[in-house]
C-alpha positions as CSV (number, residue, x, y, z in Angstrom):
1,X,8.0,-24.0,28.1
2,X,6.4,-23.5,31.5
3,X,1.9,-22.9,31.7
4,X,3.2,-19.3,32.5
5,X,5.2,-19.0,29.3
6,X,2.1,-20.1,27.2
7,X,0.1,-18.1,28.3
8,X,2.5,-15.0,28.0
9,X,2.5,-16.5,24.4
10,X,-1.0,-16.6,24.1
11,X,-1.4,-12.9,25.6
12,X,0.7,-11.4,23.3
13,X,-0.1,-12.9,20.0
14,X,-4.1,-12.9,20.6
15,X,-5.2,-11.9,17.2
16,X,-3.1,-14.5,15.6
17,X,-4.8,-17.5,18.2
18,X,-8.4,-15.8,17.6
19,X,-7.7,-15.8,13.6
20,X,-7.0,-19.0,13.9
21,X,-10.1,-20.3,16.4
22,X,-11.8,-18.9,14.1
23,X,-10.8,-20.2,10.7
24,X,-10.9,-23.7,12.4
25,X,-13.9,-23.1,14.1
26,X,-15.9,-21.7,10.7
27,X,-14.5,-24.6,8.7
28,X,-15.6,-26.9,11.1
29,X,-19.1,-25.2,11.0
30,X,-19.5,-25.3,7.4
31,X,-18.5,-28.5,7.3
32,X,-21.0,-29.1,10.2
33,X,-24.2,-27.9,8.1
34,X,-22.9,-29.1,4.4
35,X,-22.5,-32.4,5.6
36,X,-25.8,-34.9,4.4
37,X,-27.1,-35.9,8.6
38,X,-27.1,-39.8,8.8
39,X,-29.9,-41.5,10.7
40,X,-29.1,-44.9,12.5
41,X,-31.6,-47.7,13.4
42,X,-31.2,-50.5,15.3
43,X,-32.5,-53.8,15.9
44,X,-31.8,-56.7,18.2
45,X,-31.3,-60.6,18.2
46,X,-31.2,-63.2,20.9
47,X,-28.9,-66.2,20.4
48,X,-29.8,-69.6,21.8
49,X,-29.2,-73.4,21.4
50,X,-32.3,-75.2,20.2
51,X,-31.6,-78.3,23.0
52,X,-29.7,-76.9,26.4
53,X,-31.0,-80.0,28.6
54,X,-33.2,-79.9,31.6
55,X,-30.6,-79.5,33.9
56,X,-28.9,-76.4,34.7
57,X,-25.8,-78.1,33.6
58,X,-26.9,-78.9,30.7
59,X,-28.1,-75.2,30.5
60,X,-24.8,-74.0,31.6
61,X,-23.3,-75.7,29.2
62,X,-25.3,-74.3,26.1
63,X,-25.4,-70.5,27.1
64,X,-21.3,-70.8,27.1
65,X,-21.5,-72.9,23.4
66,X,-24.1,-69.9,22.0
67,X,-21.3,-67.1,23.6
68,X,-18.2,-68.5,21.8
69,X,-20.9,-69.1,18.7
70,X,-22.2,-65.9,18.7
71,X,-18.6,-63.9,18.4
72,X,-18.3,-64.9,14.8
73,X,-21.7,-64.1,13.8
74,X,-21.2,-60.5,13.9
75,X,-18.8,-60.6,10.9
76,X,-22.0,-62.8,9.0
77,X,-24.0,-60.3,9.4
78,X,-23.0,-57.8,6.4
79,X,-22.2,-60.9,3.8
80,X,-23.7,-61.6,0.5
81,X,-26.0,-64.1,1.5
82,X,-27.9,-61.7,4.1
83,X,-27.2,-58.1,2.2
84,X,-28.2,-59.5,-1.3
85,X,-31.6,-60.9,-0.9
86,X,-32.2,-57.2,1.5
87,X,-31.7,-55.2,-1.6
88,X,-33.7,-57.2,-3.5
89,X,-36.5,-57.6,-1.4
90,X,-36.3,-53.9,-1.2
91,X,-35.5,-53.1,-4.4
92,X,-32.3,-51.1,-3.0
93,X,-30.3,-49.0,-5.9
94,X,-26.8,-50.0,-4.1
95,X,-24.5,-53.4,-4.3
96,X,-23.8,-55.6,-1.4
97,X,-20.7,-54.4,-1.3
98,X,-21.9,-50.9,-0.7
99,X,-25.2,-52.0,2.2
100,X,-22.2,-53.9,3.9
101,X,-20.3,-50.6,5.0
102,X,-23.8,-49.1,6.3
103,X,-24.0,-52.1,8.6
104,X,-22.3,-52.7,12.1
105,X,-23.1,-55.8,14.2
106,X,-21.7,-55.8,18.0
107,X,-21.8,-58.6,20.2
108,X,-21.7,-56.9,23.8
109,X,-19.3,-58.4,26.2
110,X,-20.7,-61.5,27.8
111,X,-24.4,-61.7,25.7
112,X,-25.8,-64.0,23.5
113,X,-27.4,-60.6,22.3
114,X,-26.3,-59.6,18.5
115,X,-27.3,-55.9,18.2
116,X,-27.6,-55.2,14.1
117,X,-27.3,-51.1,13.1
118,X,-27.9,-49.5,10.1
119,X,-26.6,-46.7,8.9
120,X,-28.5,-44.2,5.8
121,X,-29.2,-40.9,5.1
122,X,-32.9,-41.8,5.2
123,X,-34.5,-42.7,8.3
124,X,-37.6,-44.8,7.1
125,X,-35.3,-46.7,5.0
126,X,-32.3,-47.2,7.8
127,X,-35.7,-49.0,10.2
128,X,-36.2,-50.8,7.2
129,X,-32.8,-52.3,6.1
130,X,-32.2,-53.1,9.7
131,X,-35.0,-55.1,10.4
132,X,-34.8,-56.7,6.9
133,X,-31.1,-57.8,8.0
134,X,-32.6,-59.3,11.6
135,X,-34.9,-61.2,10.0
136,X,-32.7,-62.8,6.7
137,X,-29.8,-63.3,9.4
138,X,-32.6,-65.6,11.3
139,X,-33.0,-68.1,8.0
140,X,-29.2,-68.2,7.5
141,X,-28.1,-68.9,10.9
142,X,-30.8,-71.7,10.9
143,X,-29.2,-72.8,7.7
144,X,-26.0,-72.8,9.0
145,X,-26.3,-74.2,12.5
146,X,-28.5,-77.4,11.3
147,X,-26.0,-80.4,10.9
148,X,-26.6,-82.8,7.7
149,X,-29.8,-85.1,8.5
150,X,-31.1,-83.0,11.3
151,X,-34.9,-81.7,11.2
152,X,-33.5,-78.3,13.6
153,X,-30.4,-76.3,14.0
154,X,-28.3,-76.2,17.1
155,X,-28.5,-73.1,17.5
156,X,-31.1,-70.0,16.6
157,X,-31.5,-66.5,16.1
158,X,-34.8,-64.9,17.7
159,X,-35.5,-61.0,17.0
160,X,-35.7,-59.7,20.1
161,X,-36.3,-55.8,19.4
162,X,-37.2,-54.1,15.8
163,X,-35.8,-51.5,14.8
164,X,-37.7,-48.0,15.1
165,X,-37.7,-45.3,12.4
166,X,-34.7,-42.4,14.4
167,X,-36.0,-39.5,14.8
168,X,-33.1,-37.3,14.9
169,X,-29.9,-38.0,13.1
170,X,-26.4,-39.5,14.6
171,X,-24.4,-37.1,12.3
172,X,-23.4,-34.2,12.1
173,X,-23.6,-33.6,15.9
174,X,-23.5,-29.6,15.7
175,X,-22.4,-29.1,19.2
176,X,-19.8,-32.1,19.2
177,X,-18.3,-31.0,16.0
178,X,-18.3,-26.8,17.4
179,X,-16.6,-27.8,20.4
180,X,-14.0,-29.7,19.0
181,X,-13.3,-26.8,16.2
182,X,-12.9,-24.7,18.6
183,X,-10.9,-26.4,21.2
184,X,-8.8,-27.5,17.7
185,X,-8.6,-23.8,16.4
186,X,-7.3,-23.0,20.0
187,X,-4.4,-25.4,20.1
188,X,-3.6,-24.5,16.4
189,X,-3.6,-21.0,17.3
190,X,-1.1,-21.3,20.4
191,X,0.9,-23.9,18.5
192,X,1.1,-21.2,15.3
193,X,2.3,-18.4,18.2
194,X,4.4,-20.7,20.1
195,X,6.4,-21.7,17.0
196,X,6.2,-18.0,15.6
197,X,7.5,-16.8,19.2
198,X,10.3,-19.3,18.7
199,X,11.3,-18.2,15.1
200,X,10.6,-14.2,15.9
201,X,14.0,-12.5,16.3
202,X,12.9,-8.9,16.8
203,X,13.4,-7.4,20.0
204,X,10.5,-7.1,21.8
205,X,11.4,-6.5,25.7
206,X,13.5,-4.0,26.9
207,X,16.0,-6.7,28.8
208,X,16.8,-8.1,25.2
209,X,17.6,-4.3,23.8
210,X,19.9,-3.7,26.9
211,X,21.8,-7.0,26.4
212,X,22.3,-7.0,22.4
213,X,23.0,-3.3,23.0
214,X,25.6,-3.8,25.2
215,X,24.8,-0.2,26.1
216,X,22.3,2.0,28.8
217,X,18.9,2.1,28.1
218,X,18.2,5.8,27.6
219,X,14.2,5.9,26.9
220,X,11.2,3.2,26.2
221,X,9.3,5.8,23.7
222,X,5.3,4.5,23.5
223,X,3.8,3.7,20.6
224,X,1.6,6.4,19.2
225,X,-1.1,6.6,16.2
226,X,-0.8,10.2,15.6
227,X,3.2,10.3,15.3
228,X,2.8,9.7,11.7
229,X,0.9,12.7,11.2
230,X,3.0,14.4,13.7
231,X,6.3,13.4,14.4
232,X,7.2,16.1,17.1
233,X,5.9,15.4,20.4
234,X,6.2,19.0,21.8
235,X,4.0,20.4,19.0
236,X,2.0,22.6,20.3
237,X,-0.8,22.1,17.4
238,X,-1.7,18.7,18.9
239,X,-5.1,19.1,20.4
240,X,-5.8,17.9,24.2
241,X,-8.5,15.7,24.2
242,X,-10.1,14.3,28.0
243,X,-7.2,16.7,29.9
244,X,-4.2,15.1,27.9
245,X,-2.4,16.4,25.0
246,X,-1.4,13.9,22.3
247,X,2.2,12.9,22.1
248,X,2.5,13.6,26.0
249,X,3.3,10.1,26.1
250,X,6.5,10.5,23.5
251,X,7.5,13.7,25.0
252,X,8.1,12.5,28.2
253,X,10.5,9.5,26.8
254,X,12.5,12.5,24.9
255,X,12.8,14.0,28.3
256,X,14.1,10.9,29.9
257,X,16.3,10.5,26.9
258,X,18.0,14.3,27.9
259,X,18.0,13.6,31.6
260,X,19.7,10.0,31.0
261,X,22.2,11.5,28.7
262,X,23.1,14.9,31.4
263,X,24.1,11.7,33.8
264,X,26.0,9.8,31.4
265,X,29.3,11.3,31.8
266,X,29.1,14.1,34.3
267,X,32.4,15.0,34.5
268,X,32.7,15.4,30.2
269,X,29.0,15.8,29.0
270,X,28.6,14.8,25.0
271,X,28.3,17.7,23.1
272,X,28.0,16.2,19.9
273,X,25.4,13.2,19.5
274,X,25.3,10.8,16.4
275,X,21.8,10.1,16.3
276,X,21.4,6.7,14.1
277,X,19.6,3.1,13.8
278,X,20.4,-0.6,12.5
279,X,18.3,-0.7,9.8
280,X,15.4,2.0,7.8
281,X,12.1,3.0,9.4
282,X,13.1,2.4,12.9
283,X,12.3,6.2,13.8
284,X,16.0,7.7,14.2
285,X,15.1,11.3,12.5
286,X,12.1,11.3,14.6
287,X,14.1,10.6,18.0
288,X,16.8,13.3,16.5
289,X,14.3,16.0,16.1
290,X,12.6,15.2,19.7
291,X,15.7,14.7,21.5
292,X,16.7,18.1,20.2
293,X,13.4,20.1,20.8
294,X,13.9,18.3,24.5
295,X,16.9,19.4,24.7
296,X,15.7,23.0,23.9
297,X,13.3,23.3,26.5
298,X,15.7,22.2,29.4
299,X,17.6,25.1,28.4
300,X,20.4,24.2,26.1
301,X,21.7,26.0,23.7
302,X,21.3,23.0,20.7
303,X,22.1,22.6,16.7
304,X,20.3,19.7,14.8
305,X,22.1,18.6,11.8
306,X,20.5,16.7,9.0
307,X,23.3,14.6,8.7
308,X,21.3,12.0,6.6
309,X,22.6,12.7,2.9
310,X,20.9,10.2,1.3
311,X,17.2,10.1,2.7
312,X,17.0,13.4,4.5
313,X,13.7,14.2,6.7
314,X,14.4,16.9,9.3
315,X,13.5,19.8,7.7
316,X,10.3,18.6,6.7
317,X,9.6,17.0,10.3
318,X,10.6,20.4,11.1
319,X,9.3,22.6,8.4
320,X,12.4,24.0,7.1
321,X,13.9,24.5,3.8
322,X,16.2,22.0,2.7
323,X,17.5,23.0,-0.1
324,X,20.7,24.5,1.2
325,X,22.3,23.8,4.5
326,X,25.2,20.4,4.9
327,X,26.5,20.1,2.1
328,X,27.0,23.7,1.2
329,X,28.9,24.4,4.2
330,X,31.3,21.3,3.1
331,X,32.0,22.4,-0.2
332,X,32.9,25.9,1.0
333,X,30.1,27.8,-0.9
334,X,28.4,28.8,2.5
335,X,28.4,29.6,5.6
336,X,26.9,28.2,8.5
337,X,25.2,31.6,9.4
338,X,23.8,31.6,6.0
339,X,22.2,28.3,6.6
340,X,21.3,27.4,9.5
341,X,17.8,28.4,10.3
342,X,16.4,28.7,14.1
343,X,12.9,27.0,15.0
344,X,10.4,28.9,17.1
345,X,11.2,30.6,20.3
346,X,13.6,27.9,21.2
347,X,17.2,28.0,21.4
348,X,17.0,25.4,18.7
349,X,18.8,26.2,15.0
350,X,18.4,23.5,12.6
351,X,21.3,23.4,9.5
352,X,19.3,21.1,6.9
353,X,20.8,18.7,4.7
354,X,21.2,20.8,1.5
355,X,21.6,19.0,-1.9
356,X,22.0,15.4,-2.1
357,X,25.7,14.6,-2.6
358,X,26.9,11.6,-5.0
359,X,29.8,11.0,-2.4
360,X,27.7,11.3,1.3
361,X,30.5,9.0,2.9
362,X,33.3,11.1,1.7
363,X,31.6,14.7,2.8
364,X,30.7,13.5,6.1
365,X,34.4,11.8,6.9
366,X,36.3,14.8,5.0
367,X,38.5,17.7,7.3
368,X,35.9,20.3,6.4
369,X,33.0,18.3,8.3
370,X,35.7,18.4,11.7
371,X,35.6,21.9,11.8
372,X,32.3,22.5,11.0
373,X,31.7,20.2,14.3
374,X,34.3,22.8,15.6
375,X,32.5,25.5,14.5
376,X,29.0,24.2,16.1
377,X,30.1,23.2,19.4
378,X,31.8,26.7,20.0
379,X,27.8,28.1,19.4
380,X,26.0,25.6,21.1
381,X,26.0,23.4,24.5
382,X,24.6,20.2,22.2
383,X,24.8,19.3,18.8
384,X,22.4,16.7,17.5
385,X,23.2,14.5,14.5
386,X,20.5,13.0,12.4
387,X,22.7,10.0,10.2
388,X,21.3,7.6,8.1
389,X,21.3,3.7,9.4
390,X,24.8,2.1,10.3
391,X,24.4,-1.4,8.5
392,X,23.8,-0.2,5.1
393,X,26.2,2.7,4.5
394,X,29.2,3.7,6.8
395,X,28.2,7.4,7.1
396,X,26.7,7.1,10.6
397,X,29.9,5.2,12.2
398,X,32.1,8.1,9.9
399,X,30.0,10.5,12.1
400,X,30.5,9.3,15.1
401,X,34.3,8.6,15.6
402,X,34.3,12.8,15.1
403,X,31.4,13.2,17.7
404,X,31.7,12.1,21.5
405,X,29.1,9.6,20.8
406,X,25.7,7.4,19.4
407,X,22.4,7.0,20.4
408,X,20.7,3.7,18.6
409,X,17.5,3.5,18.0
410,X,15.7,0.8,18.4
411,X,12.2,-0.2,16.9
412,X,10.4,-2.3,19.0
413,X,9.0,-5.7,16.8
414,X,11.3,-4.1,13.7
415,X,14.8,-4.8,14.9
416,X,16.5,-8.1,14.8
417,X,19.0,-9.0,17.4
418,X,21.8,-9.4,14.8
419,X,20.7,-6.4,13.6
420,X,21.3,-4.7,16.9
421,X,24.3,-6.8,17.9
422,X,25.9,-6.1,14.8
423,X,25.1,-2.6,14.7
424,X,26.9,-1.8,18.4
425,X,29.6,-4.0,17.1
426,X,29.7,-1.4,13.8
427,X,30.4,1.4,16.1
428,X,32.8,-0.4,18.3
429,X,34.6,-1.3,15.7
430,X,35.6,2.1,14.3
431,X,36.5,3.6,17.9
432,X,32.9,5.2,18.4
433,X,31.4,5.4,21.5
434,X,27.8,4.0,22.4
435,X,25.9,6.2,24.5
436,X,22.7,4.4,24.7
437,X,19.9,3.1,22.9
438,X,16.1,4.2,22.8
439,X,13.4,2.1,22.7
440,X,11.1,3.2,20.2
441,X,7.6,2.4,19.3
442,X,7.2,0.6,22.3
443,X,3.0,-1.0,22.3
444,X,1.9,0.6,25.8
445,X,-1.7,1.3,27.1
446,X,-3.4,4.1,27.8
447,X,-3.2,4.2,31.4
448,X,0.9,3.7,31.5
449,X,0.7,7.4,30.2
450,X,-2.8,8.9,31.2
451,X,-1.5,11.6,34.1
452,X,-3.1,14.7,33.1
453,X,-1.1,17.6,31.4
454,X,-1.5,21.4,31.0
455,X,-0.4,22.8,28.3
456,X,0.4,26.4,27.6
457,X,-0.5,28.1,24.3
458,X,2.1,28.9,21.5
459,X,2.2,29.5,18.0
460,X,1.0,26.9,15.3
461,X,3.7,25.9,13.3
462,X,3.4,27.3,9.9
463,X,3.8,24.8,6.7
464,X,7.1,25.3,5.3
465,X,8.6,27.7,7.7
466,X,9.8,27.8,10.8
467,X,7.3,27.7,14.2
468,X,6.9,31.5,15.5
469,X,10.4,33.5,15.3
470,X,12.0,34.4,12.1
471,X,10.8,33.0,8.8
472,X,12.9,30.1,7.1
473,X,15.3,31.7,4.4
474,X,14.4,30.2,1.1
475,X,17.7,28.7,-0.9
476,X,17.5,32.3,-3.0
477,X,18.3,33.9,0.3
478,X,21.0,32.3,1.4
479,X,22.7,32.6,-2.0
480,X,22.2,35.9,-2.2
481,X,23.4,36.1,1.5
482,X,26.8,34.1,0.3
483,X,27.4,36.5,-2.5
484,X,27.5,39.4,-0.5
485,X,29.1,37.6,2.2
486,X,32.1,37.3,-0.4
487,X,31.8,40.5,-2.3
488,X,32.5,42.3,0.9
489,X,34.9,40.1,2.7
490,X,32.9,39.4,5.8
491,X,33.4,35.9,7.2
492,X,31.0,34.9,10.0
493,X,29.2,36.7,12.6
494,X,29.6,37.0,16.4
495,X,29.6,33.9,18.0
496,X,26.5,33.4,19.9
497,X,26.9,33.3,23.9
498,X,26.7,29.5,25.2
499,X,24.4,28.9,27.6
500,X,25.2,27.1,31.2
C-alpha cells in the first residue's frame, strides 16, 4: 500500500484510529501518573596510578594502564563488598542483591572517570546511597590494587564530584511517555483499519458494485437519518428546513433510477420490474415504493405489488391495508379491482400483500400469478415488484423470469461481494434479466445535495389510509365487494386507459 492508500484508510475509518489514540494514549496517561517518580543522583570518581613517573612517558604509560583498569571496575561497583557495608552504614531495609539493581556505573569512552548513579524513589536517600557507594568503592579499590608487601596501591580511586540531592525526578517523564502513547495509539489505530480494510468485504465504492454486479449502475441513493422515520422521499409531510426539504437528497436518486431505466432498452421498455436484494435490510421495499412514487410523477401509469409474502412492508411504508390484496387474487377469491387500492393524486395503485401464505414460492411461480402480470400490464405502463431477498428463498428469481427484469439493491457497507456476485449469478441462472443495481445508503455530505428545492403543498398522508384521493378499503370492504361481485356475475371493470 502506497502513502495515498493509508491515508484513504485513515480518512475513512477515523473513529476507529481516534478510539484507538485514545485508549492508547489514556492508558499510557494513567500509567504516567500511577507510576511511583524515581529520583536519580549521581556522583563521580577519578581513576589514577599512585606512581606514573616524572616523565611524560612514564605518564603516558599509566593513564593507558588506569583506562584498561578502569573498564572492569564498573561491574565492582554494585558487589557485596561495596553494597553491603552501604546498607549497613545506613541502616537500609533492602538486600544487596536488591541496592545492586538501583545502581549503574559507566565508564565514558576514553576517561579514567567512573561516574556511580543511584536510582530510588527518595531523593535524599538516592544523594545519599550514591555518595556512600563513591566513597566505600575508594577503600576497596585501594584494597584491591595494593600488591602483597606494598605500603600503597597501584592504582586509586579519588571522588571527584558528590552527588547532589535531584530535584525533579527521571521517571515518569509526562511528556515523553504522552508523546509516545499517542504516536503508539496512532500507528495501532491505522494498523487496526489497515488490517480491518483488508478483511472488509462489503462494498463500499460504486466501481466495486458495478463490477460484482455485472450490471448498469442505476442510482447512488444518499444516506439519510430521517428515512427511518420516513421511508418515502416524495412525502410531502417532510418539513423544509434552511430552503431544503428532507429526503430531496433520496428523491432525486429515485428519479435517476426512472430516467436510467426509460434508456435501458428503448426500443422494448420493462414494464414489469422485480424489485429485490442479496440479503435482508438492504432497503429493497424502500427503493420499490420510491421507484414507483417516481415513476408516478413522470407520468406513468404504475402498479406496486407487495410481492414479499413472507416479510411484507409496502402497505405500511405506504399506509395501506394489507390485509387482502396478492394472495387473494391468486387463490381466485378476488379480484384485482377489489384490491388494489390507489395512493394520493398519483396515478399510483398499490395491490398489497394480503395474507401470508405457507407456500409463497409456489403462489408467486403458479399460472394464476402470469396472468395477473397479464392483467396489470394491460392497466398500467409499469408494474413494480417488491420480492423478498434472492439468496435466502427463490421467490424473487421465480418473479423475475415472469417479469422483463431486476433491479438489485445494494446497501452500501452491508453487502458482501459474494453476496452480490452470487446474487446476479442467482438471476442469471434461472433466465432473469439484470437491469441494474442501486446503490443504497450511500454516506454523502451535506453539500453533494444542498441545491435549494421548492416544494409545492399537498395533502398529509393520513395514518392507515391512503394520501388524499379515496380512502383505503378495509379487508370487510373488499369481501363484501367480492360477494357481490359473484352474486351478480360481474367480472372486472373497464380497463383503465394507459397512459403514453
Amino acid at each position: 500500500m502506497s502513502l495515498r492508500d493509508y491515508l484513504s484508510v485513515g480518512r475513512k475509518r477515523w473513529r476507529l484510529v481516534t478510539v484507538c489514540v485514545l485508549m492508547v494514549l489514556g492508558a499510557a496517561a494513567v500509567a504516567t501518573f500511577t507510576s511511583t517518580p524515581i529520583y536519580q543522583a549521581e556522583a563521580q570518581l577519578f581513576i589514577s596510578a599512585s606512581n606514573q613517573g616524572n616523565d611524560l612517558a612514564g605518564a603516558a604509560q599509566g593513564g593507558l594502564f588506569t583506562q584498561q583498569r578502569v573498564k572492569s571496575y564498573a561491574d565492582i561497583v554494585a558487589t557485596p563488598p561495596v553494597t553491603q557495608p552501604v546498607i549497613d552504614k545506613l541502616k537500609l531495609n533492602m538486600t544487596s542483591e536488591q541496592l545492586a539493581e538501583q545502581i549503574t556505573a559507566i565508564n565514558p569512552l576514553d576517561t579514567v572517570l567512573l561516574q556511580v548513579r543511584v536510582r530510588d524513589p527518595d531523593a535524599h536517600r538516592a544523594s545519599q546511597i550514591a555518595n556512600a557507594i563513591a566513597t566505600q568503592f575508594t577503600v576497596i579499590l585501594a584494597d584491591l590494587e595494593t600488591p602483597v608487601g606494598a605500603k600503597s596501591p597501584l592504582i586509586k580511586a579519588t571522588v571527584v564530584k558528590s552527588a547532589t540531592t535531584p530535584v525533579a525526578p527521571v521517571t515518569p517523564r509526562i511528556g515523553l511517555n504522552l508523546i509516545l502513547g499517542l504516536l503508539a495509539g496512532l500507528a495501532i489505530g491505522i494498523a487496526v483499519a489497515v488490517m480491518r480494510e483488508i478483511l472488509d468485504t462489503t462494498l463500499k465504492t460504486t466501481a466495486d458494485v458495478k463490477f460484482y454486479g455485472g450490471a448498469p449502475l442505476l442510482a447512488s441513493v444518499p444516506e439519510d437519518g430521517a428515512a427511518g422515520d420516513e421511508p418515502l422521499a416524495q412525502d410531502s409531510s417532510q418539513q423544509v428546513k434552511g430552503g431544503q426539504a428532507k429526503g430531496m437528497g433520496r428523491a432525486e436518486a429515485y428519479r435517476q433510477v426512472r430516467t436510467n431505466l426509460q434508456f435501458l432498452n428503448v426500443d422494448r421498455p420493462a414494464q414489469t420490474v422485480v424489485v429485490t436484494s442479496s440479503i435482508a435490510d438492504e432497503g429493497k421495499t424502500t427503493t420499490a415504493c420510491n421507484l414507483a412514487l417516481a415513476l408516478a410523477e413522470g407520468g406513468a401509469e404504475v402498479v406496486l405489488v407487495e410481492g414479499d409474502l413472507r416479510r411484507p412492508r409496502v402497505a405500511t411504508y405506504m399506509g395501506l391495508e394489507g390485509a387482502a390484496g396478492l394472495t387473494n387474487v391468486l387463490l381466485g377469491q378476488a379480484s384485482v379491482d377489489d384490491v388494489l387500492q390507489p395512493w394520493s393524486v398519483l396515478s399510483l395503485s398499490v395491490l398489497a400483500s394480503g395474507p401470508l401464505p405457507p407456500n409463497p414460492s409456489e403462489l408467486l411461480g403458479s399460472a394464476n400469478m402470469a396472468d395477473l402480470l397479464k392483467q396489470l400490464t394491460d392497466r398500467a405502463d409499469i408494474v413494480i415488484i417488491d420480492a423478498p431477498p434472492i439468496l435466502p428463498v427463490t421467490d424473487a428469481a421465480v418473479v423475475a423470469v415472469r417479469c422483463d427484469g431486476a433491479i438489485m439493491v445494494v446497501r452500501h457497507g452491508h453487502t458482501r461481494r459474494d453476496h452480490l456476485l452470487a446474487a446476479a449469478d442467482a438471476i442469471e441462472q434461472v433466465g432473469a434479466r439484470l437491469l441494474g443495481t442501486v446503490f443504497n445508503r450511500v454516506p454523502q455530505t451535506q453539500d453533494a445535495y444542498a441545491y435549494t428545492y421548492q416544494t409545492l403543498d399537498k395533502p398529509a398522508r393520513k395514518h392507515g389510509g391512503a394520501r388524499g384521493g379515496r380512502p383505503s378499503p378495509s379487508s370487510e370492504d373488499i369481501a363484501t365487494r367480492a360477494a357481490s361481485r359473484a352474486a351478480t356475475g360481474q367480472a372486472g371493470t373497464t380497463k383503465r386507459s394507459r397512459r403514453r
